[in-house]
N, C-alpha and C positions, 0 to 999 in steps of 0.2 A: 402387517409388516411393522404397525410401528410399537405395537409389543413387542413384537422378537428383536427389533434394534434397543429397546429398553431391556428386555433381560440380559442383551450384550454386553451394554452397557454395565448393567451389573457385576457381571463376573468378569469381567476388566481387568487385566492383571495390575496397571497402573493405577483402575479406582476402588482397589483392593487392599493393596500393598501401602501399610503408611509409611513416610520417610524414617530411616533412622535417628532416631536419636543422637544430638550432637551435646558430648560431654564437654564441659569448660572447662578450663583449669582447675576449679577450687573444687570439681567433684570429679577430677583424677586425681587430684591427691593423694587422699589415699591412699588410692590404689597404686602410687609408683611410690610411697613408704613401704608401701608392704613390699613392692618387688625388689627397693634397696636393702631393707632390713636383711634378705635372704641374699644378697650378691654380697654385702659386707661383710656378713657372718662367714659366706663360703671364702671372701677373696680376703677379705680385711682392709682397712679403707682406704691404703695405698693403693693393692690390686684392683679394688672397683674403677670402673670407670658408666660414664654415662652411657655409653654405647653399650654397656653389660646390661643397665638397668633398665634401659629402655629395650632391649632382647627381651627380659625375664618379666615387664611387665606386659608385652606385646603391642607395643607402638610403637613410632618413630622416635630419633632420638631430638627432632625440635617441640615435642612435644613434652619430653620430658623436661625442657628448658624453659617452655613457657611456664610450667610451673613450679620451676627451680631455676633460679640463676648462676648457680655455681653446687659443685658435689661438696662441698663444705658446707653451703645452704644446705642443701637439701637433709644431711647429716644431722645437722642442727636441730631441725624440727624432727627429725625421727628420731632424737633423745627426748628431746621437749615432749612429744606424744610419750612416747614410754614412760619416761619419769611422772610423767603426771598422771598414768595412769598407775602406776605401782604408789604411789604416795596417796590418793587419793584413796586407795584401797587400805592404809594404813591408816591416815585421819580419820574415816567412819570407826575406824575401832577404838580410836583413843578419846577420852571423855572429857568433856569442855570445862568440868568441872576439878577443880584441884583434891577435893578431901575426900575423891572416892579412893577405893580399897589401893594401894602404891603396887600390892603383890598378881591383882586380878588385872588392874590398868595394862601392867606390864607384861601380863601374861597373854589376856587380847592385842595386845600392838603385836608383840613379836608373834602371836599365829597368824595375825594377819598377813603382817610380810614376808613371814616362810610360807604360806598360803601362795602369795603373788609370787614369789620366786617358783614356787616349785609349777605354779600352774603357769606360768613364762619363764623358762630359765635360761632361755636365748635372749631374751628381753635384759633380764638378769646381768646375767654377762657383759652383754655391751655399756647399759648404763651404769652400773654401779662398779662394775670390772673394769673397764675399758676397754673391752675384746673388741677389736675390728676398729680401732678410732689411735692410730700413733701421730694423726696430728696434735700438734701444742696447745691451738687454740681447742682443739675437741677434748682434750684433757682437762684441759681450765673447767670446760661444760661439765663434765662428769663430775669434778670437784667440788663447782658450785651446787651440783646436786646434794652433795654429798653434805657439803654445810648448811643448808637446807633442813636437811633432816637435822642436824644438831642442834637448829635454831628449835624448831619447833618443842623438840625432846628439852631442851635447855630454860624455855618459855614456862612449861609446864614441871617442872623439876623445882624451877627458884619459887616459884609459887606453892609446892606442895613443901618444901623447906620452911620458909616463911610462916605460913601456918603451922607449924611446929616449931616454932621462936627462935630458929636461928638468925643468929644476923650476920648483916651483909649474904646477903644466902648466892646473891649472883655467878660469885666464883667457883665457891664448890658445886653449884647446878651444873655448871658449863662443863667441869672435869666430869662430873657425874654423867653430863649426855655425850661426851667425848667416850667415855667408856662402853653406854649403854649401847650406840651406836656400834660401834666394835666388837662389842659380845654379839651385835646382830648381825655384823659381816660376818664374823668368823664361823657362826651358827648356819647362816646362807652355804658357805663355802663346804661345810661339813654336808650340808643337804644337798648340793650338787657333786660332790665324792662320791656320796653313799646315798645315794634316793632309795635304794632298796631298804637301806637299816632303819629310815627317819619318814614319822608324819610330822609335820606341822603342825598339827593339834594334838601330838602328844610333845613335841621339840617346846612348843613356845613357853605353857604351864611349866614345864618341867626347868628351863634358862629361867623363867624369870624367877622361881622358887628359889635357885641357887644364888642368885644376883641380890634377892632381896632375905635372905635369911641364910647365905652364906655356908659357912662351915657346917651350922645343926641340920641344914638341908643335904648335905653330903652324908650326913652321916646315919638320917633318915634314910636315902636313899641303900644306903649298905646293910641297916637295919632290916630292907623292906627283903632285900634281895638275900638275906641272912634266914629267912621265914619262909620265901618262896622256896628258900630248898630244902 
């Protein structure tokens, strides 16, 4: 008998079954960015509302509050992740060093970041676009992103200047990353028109070749397409 109360024992539904798992806050996170990213995108950040995002992530809605205090917070941080995941993807390609090649440097940043666009372009959108964000203060965010990037590009421009003896190099860097940066918006915006016409690692070679040797790169390119026929 007191075997067979030990094998009962055993297969116990209660000493069987272990509790579930109780997630905290800071490891749903998350997972209710990823459900807002997809309610912003669909509603845009007027139409969202907390009660959508806690539907679309599948919990209650004070749960989505204990780890966001407000849909503006919450907003926030899910640029903050984006951004720093698409920027971060961009600083591995650009080199710490100033006197490497200006036309290859510039050719790796910008496949990078048509890279990260194209393989997020809902990500895309919202940070760098501002799709789904007509608050003021979420604009100001996407801005400072966006200076961000100029700083960086600006950092490394006045230094690659310098070493080639110009002086005072700070101002024409800053116009210089004011532009670079914009040839790579505008480049982004071409690759989400037409994803079908544009790779990224042929898009980025190909802008920066035009940016950094101008006109006789145009006219290479008309030469090249003059042979191919």
């Amino acid at each position: 008998m007191k075997a067979a109360a030990s094998a009962s024992e055993a297969v116990s539904p209660t000493a069987a079954r272990p509790r579930a798992e109780h997630l905290g806050p800071e490891r749903r996170r998350p997972l209710i960015l990823d459900a807002a990213f997809a309610v912003f995108l669909d509603r845009g950040y007027d139409g969202a509302s907390m009660d959508a995002i806690a539907q679309e992530a599948g919990v209650t809605k004070p749960v989505v509050y204990s780890c966001f205090a407000s849909k503006e917070e919450l907003f926030a941080a899910l640029l903050a992740r984006e951004e720093e995941r698409i920027l971060d993807q961009i600083a591995s390609a650009i080199p710490a060093r100033a006197d490497a090649d200006p036309e290859q440097t510039l050719a790796d940043a910008l496949t990078a970041f048509l890279r990260a666009v194209a393989d997020s372009p809902d990500a895309y959108r919202v940070i760098f676009l501002g799709s789904g964000g007509a608050n003021g203060a979420i604009a100001e965010r996407v801005e400072r992103g966006r200076r961000a990037q100029v700083d960086a590009v600006a950092a490394l421009a006045e230094a690659w200047l310098a070493m080639r003896g110009v002086e005072d190099p700070a101002s024409p860097a800053r116009l210089l990353a004011h532009a670079l940066v914009g040839a790579a918006e505008a480049a982004a915006r071409a690759l989400l028109a037409e994803p079908e016409r544009w790779e990224p690692e042929t898009m980025g070679p190909m802008l920066a070749r035009m940016i950094v040797r101008g006109e006789r790169a145009i006219a290479d390119l008309t030469a090249n397409e003059g042979d191919a026929a």
